[in-house]
C-alpha positions as a Markdown table, in Angstrom:
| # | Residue | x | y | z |
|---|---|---|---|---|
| 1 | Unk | 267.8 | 259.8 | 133.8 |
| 2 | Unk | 268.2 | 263.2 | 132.8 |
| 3 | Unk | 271.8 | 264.0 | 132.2 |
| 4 | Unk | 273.6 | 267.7 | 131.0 |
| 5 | Unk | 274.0 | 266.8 | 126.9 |
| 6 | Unk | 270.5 | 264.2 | 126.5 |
| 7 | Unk | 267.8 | 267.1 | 128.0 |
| 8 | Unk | 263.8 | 266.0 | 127.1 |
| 9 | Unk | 262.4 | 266.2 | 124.2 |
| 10 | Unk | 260.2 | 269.0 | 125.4 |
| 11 | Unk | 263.2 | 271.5 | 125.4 |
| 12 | Unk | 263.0 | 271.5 | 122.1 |
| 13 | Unk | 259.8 | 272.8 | 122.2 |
| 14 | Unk | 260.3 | 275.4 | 124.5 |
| 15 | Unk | 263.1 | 276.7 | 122.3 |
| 16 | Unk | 260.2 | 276.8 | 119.3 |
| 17 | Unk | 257.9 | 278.6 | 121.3 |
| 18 | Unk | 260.1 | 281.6 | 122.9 |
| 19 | Unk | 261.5 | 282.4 | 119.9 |
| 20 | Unk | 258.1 | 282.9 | 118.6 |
| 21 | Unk | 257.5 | 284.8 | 121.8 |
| 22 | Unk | 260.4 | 287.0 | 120.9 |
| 23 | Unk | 259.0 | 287.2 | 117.3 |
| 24 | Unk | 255.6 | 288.1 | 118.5 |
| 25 | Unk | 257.4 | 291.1 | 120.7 |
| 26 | Unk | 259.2 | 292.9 | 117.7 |
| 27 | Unk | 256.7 | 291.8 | 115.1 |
| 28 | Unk | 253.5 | 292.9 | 117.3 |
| 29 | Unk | 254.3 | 295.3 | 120.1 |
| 30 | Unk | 250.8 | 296.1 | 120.3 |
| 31 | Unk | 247.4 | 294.6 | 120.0 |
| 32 | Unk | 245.2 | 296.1 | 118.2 |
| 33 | Unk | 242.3 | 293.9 | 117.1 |
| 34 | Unk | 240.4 | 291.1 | 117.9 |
| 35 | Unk | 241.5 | 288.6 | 115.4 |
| 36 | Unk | 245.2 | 289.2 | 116.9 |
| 37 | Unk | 244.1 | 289.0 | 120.5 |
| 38 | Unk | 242.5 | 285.8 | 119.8 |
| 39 | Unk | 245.6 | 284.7 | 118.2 |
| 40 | Unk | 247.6 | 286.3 | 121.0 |
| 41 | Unk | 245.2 | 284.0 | 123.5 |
| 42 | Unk | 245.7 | 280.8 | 121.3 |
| 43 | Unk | 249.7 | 281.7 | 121.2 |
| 44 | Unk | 249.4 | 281.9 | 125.3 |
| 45 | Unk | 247.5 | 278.7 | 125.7 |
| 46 | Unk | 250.2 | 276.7 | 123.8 |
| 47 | Unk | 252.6 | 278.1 | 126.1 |
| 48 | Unk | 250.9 | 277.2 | 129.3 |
| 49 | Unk | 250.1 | 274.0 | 127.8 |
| 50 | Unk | 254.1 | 273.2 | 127.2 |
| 51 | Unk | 254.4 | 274.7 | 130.7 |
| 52 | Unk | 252.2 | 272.3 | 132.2 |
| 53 | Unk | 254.2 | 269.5 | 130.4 |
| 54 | Unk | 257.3 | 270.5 | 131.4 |
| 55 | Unk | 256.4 | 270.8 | 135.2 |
| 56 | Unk | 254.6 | 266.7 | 135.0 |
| 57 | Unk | 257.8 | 265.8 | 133.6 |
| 58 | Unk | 259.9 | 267.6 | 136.2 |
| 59 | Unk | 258.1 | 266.2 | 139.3 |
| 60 | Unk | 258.1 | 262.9 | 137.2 |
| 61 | Unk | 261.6 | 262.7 | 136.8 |
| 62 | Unk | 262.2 | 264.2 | 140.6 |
| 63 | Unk | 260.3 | 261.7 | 142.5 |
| 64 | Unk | 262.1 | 258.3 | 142.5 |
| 65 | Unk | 265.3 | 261.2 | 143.8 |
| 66 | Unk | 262.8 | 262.6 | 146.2 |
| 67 | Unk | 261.4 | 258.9 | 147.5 |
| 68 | Unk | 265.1 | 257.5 | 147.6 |
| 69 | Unk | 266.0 | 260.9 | 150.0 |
| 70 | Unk | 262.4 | 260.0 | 151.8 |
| 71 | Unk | 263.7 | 256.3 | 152.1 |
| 72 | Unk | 267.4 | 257.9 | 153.4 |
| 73 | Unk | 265.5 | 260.0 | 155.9 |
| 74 | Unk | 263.4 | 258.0 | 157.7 |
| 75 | Unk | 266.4 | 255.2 | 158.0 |
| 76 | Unk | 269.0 | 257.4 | 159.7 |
| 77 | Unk | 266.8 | 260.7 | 161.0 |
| 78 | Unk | 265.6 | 259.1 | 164.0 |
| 79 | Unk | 269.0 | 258.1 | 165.2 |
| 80 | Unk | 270.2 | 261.9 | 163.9 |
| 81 | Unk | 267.3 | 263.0 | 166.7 |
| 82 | Unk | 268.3 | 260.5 | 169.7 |
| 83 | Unk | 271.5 | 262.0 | 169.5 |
| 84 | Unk | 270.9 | 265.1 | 169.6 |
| 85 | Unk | 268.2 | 264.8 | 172.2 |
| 86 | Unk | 271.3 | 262.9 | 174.6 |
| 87 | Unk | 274.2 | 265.9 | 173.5 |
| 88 | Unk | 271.0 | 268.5 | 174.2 |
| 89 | Unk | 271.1 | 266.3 | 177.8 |
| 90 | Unk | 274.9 | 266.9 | 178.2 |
| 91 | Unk | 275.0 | 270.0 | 176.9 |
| 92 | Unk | 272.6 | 271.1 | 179.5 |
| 93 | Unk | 274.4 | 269.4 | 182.3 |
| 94 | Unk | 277.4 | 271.1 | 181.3 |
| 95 | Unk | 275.7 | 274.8 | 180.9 |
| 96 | Unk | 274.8 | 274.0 | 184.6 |
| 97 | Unk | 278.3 | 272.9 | 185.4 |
| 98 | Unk | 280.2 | 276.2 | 183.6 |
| 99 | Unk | 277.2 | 278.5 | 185.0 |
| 100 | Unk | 277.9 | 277.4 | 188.5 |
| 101 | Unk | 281.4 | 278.1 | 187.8 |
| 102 | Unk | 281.1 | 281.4 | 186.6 |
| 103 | Unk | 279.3 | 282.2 | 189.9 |
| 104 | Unk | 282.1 | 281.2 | 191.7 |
| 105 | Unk | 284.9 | 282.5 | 190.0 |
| 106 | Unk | 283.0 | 286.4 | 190.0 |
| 107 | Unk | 282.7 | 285.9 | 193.7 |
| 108 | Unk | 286.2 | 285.1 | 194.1 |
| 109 | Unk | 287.1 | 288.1 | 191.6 |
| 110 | Unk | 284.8 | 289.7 | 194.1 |
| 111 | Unk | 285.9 | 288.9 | 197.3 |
| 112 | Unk | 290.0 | 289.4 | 196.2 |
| 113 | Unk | 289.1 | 293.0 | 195.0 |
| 114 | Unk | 288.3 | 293.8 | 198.3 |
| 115 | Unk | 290.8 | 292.2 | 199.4 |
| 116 | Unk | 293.0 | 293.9 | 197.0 |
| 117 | Unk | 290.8 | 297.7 | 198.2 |
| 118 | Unk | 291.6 | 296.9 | 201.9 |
| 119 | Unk | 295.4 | 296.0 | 201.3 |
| 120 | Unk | 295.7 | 299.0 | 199.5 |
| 121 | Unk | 294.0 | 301.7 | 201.9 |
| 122 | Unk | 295.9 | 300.4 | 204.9 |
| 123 | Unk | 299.4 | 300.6 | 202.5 |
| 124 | Unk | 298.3 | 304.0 | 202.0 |
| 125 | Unk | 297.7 | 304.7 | 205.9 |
| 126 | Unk | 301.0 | 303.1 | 207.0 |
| 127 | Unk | 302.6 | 305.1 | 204.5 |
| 128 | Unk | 301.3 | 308.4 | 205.4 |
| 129 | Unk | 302.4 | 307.8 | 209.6 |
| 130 | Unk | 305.8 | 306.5 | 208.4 |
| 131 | Unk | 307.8 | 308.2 | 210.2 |
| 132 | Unk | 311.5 | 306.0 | 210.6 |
| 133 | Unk | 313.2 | 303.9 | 208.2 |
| 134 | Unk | 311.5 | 300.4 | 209.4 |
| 135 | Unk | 308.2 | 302.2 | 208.9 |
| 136 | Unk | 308.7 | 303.0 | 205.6 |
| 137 | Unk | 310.5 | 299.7 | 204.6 |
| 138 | Unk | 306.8 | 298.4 | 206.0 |
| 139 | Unk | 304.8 | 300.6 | 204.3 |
| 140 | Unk | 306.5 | 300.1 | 200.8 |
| 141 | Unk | 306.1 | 295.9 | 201.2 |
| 142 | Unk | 302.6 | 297.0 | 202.4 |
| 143 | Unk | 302.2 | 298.7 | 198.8 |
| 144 | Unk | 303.6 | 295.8 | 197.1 |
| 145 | Unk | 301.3 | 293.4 | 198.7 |
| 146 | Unk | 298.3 | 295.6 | 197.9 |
| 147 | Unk | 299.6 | 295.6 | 194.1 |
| 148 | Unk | 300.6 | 291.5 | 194.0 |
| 149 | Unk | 296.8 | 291.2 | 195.5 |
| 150 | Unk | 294.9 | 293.7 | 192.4 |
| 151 | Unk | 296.9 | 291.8 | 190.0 |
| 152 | Unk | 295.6 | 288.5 | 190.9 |
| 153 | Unk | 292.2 | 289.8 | 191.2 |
| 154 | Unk | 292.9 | 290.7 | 187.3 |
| 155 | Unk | 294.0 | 287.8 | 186.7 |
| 156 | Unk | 290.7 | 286.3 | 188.2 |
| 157 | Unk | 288.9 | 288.2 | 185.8 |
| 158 | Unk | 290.7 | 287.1 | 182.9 |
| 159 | Unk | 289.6 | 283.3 | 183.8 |
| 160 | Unk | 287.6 | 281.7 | 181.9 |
| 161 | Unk | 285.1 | 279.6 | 183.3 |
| 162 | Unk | 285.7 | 276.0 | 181.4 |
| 163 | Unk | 286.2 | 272.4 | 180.8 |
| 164 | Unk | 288.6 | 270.5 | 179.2 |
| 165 | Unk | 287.7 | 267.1 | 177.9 |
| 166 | Unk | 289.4 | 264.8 | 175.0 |
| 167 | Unk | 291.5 | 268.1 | 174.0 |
| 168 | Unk | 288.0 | 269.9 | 173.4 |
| 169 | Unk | 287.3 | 273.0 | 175.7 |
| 170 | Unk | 284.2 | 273.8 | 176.2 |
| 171 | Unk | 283.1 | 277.2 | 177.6 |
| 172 | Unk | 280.3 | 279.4 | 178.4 |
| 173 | Unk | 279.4 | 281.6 | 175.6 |
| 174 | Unk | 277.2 | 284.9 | 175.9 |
| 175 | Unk | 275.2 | 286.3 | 173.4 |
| 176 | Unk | 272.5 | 289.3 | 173.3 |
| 177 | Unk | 269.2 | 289.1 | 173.2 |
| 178 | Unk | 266.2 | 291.4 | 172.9 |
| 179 | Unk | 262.7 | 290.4 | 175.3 |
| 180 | Unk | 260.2 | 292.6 | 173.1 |
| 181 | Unk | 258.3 | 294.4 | 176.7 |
| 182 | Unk | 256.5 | 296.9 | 174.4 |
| 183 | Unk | 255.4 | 295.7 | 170.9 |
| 184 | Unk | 254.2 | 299.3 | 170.0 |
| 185 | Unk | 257.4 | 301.2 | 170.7 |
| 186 | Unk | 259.2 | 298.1 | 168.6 |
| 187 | Unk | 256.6 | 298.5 | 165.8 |
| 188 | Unk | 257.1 | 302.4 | 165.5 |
| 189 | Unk | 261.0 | 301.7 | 165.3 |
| 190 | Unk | 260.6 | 298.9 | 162.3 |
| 191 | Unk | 257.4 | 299.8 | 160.7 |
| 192 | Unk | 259.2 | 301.1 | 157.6 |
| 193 | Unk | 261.7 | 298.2 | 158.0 |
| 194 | Unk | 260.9 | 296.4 | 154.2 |
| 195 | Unk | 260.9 | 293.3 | 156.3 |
| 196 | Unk | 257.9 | 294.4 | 158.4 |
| 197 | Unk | 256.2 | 295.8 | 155.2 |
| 198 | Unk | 256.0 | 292.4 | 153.9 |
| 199 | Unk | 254.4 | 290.7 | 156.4 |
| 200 | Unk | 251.9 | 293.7 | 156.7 |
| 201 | Unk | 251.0 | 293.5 | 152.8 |
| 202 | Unk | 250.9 | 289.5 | 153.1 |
| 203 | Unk | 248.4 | 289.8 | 156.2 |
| 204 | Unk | 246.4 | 292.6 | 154.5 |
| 205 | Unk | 246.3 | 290.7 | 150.9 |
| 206 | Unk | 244.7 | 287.5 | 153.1 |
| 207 | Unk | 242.5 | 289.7 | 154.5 |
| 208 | Unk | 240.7 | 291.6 | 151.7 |
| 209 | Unk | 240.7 | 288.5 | 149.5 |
| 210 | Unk | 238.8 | 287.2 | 152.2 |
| 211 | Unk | 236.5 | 289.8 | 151.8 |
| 212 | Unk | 237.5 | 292.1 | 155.1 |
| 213 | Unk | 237.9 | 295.5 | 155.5 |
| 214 | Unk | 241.3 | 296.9 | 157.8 |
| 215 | Unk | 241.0 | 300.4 | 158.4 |
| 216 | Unk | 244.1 | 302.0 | 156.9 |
| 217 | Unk | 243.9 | 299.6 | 153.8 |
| 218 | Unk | 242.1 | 301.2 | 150.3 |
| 219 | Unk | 240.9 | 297.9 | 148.7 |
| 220 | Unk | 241.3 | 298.6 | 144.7 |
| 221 | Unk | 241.5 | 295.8 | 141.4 |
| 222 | Unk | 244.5 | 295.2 | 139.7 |
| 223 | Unk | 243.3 | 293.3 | 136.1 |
| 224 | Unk | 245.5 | 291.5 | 134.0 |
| 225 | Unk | 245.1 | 288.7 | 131.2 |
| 226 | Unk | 244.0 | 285.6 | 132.7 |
């Protein structure tokens, strides 16, 4: 078991060969022969060599972790997904329940506006043919009415649509979200997007080392040591 103060053995040797990396840099900041290049290639063997090491004794030393996570997995998982496929049930029962609610409350906010509209336009007729004291003492608890009724249709509106359960409240909740009608228009806006790029230059690079031409796409060789 590895552990922060006993690392492998091999560490050491990694240690050995960057500083002779760094050695190489200041010593030899440019080749120019053969017989260093060779030396260069024989220098950059060993280190893929250690790096080869050091990657078989990683995934050696991860395994039994990643088989004892496997083992975890595959015992609790399956009960992880039968409950989530019942709260996805009740959850959609409940979406049902709040939407149908919604509906109801919006056509109540709906239906007390007018309400609210028609108390108020007759207020305002009753007002303007007041002409004696009772009339006007009418026409003022007409206004009042007309403003009690708005208010509750407010208040309507400030309801939300939920339920209560176990002291959790549960409630509808909204979100935005884009339906992409025309991909070109969506393209031109996010083409330069570095996102977009990307996925364009991982599509492209599949493409051409696959030997196909994509018209827009200069195919050129980039070379380096190998």
């Amino acid at each position: 078991m590895l552990g922060h103060n006993n690392p492998p053995e091999q560490f050491a040797r990694v240690d050995e060969l960057v500083a002779n990396a760094d050695r190489w840099k200041t010593e030899r900041p440019v080749i120019e022969s053969d017989d260093v290049a060779g030396k260069a290639q024989a220098f950059l063997d060993q280190l893929r060599s250690c790096a080869k090491e050091i990657e078989a004794t990683r995934k050696a030393e991860k395994q039994p972790h990643m088989d004892a996570a496997k083992a975890v997995d595959q015992v609790f998982k399956p009960q992880m997904d039968r409950l989530t496929a019942a709260a996805n049930i009740i959850k959609g029962l409940l979406t049902e329940f709040l939407r149908k609610k919604e509906d109801e409350r919006r056509a109540a906010e709906a239906e007390q506006r007018r309400i609210a509209d028609e108390a108020a336009r007759k207020a305002e007729d009753a007002a303007r043919a007041a002409s004696s004291v009772d009339q006007q003492v009418a026409a003022q608890k007409a206004r009042e009415d007309a403003s009690a009724a708005a208010a509750e249709a407010d208040h309507i509106a400030r309801t939300r649509s939920q339920v209560t359960g176990q002291g959790r409240t549960v409630s509808l909740r909204s979100r935005k979200v884009g339906v992409i009608v025309d991909q070109g228009k969506v393209y031109r806006k996010f083409r330069d997007h570095p996102s977009v790029i990307e996925v364009l230059q991982k599509l492209v690079n599949a493409e051409v080392r696959g030997g196909r031409s994509i018209p827009g796409v200069d195919i050129r060789e980039e070379q380096e040591a190998a």
